[in-house]
C-alpha positions in Angstrom: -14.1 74.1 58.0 -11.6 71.6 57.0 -13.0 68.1 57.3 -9.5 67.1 59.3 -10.9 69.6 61.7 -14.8 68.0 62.3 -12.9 64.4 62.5 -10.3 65.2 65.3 -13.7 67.1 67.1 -15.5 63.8 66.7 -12.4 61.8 68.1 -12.5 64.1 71.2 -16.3 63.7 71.8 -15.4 60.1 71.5 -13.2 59.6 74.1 -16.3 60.2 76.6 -18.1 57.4 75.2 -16.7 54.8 78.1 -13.1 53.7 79.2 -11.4 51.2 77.4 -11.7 48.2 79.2 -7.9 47.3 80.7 -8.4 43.6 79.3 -9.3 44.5 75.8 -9.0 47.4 74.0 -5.7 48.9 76.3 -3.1 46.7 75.0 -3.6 47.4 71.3 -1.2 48.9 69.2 -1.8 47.9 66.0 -4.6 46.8 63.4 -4.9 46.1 60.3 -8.0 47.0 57.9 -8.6 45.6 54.2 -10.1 47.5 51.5 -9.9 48.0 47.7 -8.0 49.7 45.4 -9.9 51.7 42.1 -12.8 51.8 44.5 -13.0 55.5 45.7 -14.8 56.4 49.1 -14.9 59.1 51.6 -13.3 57.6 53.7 -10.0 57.3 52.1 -9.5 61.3 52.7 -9.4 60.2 56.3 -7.4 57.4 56.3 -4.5 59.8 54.4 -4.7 62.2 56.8 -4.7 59.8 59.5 -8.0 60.7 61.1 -8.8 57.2 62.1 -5.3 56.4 64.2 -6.2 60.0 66.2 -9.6 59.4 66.8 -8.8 55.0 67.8 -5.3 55.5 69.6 -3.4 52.9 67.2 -1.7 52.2 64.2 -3.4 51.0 61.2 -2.0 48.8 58.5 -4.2 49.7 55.6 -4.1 46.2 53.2 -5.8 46.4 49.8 -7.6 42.9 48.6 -9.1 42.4 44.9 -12.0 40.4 46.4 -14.4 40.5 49.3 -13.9 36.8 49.5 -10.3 37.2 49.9 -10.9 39.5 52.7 -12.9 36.8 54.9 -10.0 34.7 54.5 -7.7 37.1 55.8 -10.5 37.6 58.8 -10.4 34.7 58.8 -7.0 34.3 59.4 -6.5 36.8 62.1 -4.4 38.9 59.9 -7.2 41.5 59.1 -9.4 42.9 62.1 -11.8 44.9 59.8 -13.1 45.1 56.0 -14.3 48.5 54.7 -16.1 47.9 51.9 -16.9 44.2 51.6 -19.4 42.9 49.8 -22.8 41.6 51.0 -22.6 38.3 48.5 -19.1 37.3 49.9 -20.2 38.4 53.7 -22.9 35.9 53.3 -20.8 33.2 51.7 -18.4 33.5 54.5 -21.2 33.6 57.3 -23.5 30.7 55.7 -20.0 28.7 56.1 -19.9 29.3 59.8 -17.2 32.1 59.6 -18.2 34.6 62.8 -18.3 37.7 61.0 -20.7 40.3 61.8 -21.6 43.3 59.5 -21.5 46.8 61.4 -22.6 49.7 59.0 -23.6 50.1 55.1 -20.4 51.1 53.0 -21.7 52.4 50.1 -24.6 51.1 47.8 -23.6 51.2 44.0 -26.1 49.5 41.7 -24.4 51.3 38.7 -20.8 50.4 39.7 -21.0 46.5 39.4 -22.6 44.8 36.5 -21.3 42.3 33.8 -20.5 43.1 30.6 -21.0 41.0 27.1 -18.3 41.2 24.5 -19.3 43.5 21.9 -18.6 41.7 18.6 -21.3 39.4 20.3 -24.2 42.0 19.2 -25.8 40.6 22.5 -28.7 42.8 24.2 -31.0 42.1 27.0 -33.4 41.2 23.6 -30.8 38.3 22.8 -30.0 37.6 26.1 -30.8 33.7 25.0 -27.4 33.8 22.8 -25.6 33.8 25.4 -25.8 29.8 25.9 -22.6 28.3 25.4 -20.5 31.5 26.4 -17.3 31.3 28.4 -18.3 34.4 31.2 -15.5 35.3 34.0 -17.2 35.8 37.1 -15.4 36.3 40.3 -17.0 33.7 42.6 -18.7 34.6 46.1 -18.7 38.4 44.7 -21.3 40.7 44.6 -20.6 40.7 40.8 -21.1 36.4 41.0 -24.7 37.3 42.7 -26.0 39.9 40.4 -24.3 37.6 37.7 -26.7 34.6 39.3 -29.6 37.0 39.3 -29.2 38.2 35.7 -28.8 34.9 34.5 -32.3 33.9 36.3 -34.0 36.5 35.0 -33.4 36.2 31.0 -34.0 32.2 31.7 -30.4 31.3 30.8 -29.2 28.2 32.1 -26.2 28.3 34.1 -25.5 24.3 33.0 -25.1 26.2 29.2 -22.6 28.4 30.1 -18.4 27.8 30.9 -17.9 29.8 34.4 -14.8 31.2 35.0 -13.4 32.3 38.6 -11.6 35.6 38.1 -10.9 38.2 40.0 -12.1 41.6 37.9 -8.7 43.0 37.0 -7.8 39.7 35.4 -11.9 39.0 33.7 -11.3 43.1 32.4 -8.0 41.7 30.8 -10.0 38.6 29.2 -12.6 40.4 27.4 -9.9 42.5 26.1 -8.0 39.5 24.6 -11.5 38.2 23.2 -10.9 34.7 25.6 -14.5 35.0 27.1 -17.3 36.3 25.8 -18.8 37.8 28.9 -16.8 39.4 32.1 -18.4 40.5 35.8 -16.7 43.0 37.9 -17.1 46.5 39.5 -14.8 49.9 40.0 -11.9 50.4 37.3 -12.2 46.6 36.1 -15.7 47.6 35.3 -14.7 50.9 33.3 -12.3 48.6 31.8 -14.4 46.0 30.3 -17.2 48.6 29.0 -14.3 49.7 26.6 -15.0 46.2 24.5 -18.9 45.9 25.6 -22.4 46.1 26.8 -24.2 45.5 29.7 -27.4 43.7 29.5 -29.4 45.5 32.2 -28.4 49.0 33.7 -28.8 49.8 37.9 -31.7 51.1 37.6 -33.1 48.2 36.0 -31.5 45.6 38.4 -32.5 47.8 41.5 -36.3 47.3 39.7 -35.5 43.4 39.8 -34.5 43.6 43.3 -30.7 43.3 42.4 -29.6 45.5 45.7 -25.8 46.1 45.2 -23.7 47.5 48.1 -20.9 47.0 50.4 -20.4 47.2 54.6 -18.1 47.3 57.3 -17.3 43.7 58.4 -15.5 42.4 61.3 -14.9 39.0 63.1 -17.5 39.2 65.9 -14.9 38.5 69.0 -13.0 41.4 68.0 -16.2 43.2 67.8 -16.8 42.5 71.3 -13.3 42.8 72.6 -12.8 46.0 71.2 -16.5 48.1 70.8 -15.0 51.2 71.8 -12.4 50.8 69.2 -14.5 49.8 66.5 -17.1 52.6 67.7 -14.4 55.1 67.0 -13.6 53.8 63.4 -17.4 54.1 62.2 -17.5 57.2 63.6 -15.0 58.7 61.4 -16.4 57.0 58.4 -19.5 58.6 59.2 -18.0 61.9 59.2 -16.2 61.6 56.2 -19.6 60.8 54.2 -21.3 63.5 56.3 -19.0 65.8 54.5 -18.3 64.4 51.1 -22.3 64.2 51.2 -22.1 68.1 51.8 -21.1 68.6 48.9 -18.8 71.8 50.2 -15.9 69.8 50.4 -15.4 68.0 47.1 -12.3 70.3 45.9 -10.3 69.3 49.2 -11.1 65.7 49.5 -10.9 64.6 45.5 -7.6 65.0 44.8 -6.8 63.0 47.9 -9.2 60.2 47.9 -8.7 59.7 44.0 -4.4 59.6 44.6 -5.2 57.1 47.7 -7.8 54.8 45.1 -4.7 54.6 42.4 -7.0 56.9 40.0 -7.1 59.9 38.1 -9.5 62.7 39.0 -12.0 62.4 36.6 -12.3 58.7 36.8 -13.0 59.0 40.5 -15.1 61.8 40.3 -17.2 59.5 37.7 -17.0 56.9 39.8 -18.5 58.5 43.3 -21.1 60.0 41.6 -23.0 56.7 40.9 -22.2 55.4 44.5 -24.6 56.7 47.3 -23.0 56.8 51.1 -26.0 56.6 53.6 -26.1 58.7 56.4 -26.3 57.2 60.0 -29.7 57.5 60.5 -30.5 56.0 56.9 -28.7 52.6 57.9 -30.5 51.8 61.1 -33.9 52.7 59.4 -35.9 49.0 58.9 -35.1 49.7 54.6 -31.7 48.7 55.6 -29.9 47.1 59.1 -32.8 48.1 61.1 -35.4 45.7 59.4 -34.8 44.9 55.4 -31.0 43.7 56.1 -31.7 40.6 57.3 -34.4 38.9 55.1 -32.0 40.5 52.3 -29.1 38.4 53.2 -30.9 35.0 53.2 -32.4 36.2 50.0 -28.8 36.4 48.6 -27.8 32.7 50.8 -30.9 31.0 48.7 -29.9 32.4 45.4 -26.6 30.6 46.1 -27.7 27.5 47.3 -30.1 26.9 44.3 -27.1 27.8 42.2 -24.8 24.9 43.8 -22.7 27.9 45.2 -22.6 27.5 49.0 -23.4 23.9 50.6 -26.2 25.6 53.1 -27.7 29.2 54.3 -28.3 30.0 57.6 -31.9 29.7 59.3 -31.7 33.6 60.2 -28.9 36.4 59.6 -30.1 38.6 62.3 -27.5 37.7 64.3 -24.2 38.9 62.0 -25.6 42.2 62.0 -24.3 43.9 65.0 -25.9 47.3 65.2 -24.8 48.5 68.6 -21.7 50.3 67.7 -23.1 52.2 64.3 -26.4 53.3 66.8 -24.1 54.1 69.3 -23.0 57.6 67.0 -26.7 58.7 67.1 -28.0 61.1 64.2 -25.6 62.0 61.0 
């Protein structure tokens, strides 16, 4: 079965979820979504084949961003109504600022796909870590990257006071390590690929997941449109869900890679690389307590302390229970 077939089944069995209210979600036409480029998911196959406008009833303006801290700004903004794929560290920085977002599912998690990478003439290991003091590092701020970064740092006793911090978004720290202008560049996807081609990395995912360095990504929105629109947004992690469902399969990798890997901007091979060290949870996964049905939570003012001790963010929240908002993602049931 064709995966465009399951999706447009799922839209149908949507559509007796609930009416859309006639003061919200009717007089829609349009959205508009954020996500990255060189960052291949599932859900991309659907978005081509424009599974997502069938199964919500409008048109989607797809916007790619470089950062997740750009995308809260858009949010922010008004001009994006949902993030696929934003990062927990910039979620948090945007939250702990009093931005209302709420987080709605867990995109992918990717321990081995964001990392930072020392230059290689360097001869810098996680044994030498210490040399490091007095490096110029690139380090795209309010990232995921910029918290593993934080944590990395913390853990091999370097002092952050030592080292010239640059903010740079990862296509731009990739083409600094090239030129030899830092010593040290943090990033993820393509960027990452990129800046392994002149260096190391000082611990691998495995080793950072063993530190507690959780790395992934989620679903974000601005909690009125949240509320304004459930059904909608229902609808959209509903055919998310369906695309992992099947990439997950594993029976439908021939027909999806092609189209997910055109849709990233990459070439087969790199995408295919590049999905195999990312893990797509299924449904049931994501509300269980090790992620937004207990561990979520206490994880995010874990990341909001790291910050604040760093002289990142002013202030962290008390609690972060409340920009989780399960009720659409449990809404779907089992997958």
């Amino acid at each position: 079965m064709k995966l465009k077939t399951t999706l447009l089944g799922a839209a149908a069995g949507l559509a007796t979820l609930s009416a859309l209210p006639a003061n919200a979600e009717a007089h829609l036409s349009e959205i508009t979504v954020g996500y990255f480029l060189e960052w291949p998911m599932p859900f991309q196959y659907a978005k081509v084949e424009g599974m997502y406008e069938e199964a919500m009833g409008v048109d989607i303006n797809w916007v790619s961003f470089d950062t997740g801290t750009a995308m809260s700004a858009a949010m922010a903004s008004g001009d994006v109504q949902m993030s696929v794929s934003q990062g927990v560290p910039p979620f948090v920085v945007a939250t702990s600022a009093g931005q209302d977002l709420v987080m709605l599912d867990v995109a992918v998690s990717y321990a081995d796909n964001d990392n930072c990478v020392v230059r290689s003439d360097l001869e810098i290991d996680a044994d030498t870590a210490a040399d490091l003091a007095g490096s110029t590092v690139a380090v795209p701020l309010g990232t995921a990257a910029h918290y593993g970064f934080l944590r990395q740092m913390d853990h091999f006793g370097i002092d952050l006071a030592s080292l010239e911090i640059v903010d740079m978004a990862p296509p731009d720290g990739a083409a600094a390590i090239a030129q030899g202008s830092v010593d040290m560049a943090c990033g993820w996807g393509g960027s990452l690929r990129r800046m392994k081609e002149y260096g190391n990395v000082l611990l691998t995912g495995d080793e950072k997941t063993e530190l507690g360095i959780l790395v992934f990504d989620v679903t974000s929105a601005p909690a009125d449109f949240v509320a304004e629109n459930e059904d909608l947004v229902t609808a959209f992690l509903q055919v998310t869900a369906e695309a992992n469902a099947m990439w997950n399969s594993g029976e439908n990798t021939e027909e999806m890679l092609p189209v997910i890997a055109q849709d990233a901007g990459m070439d087969e091979q790199a995408t295919a690389e590049t999905l195999a060290t990312f893990v797509f949870p299924s449904v049931e996964e994501q509300l269980s307590d090790a992620w937004l049905g207990g561990n979520a939570p206490t994880f995010l003012k874990g990341v909001a302390d790291v910050f604040v001790e760093a002289g990142s963010i002013d202030g962290a929240l008390d609690s972060y229970e409340e920009t989780i908002n399960i009720g659409p993602l449990s809404s779907l049931g089992s997958m």
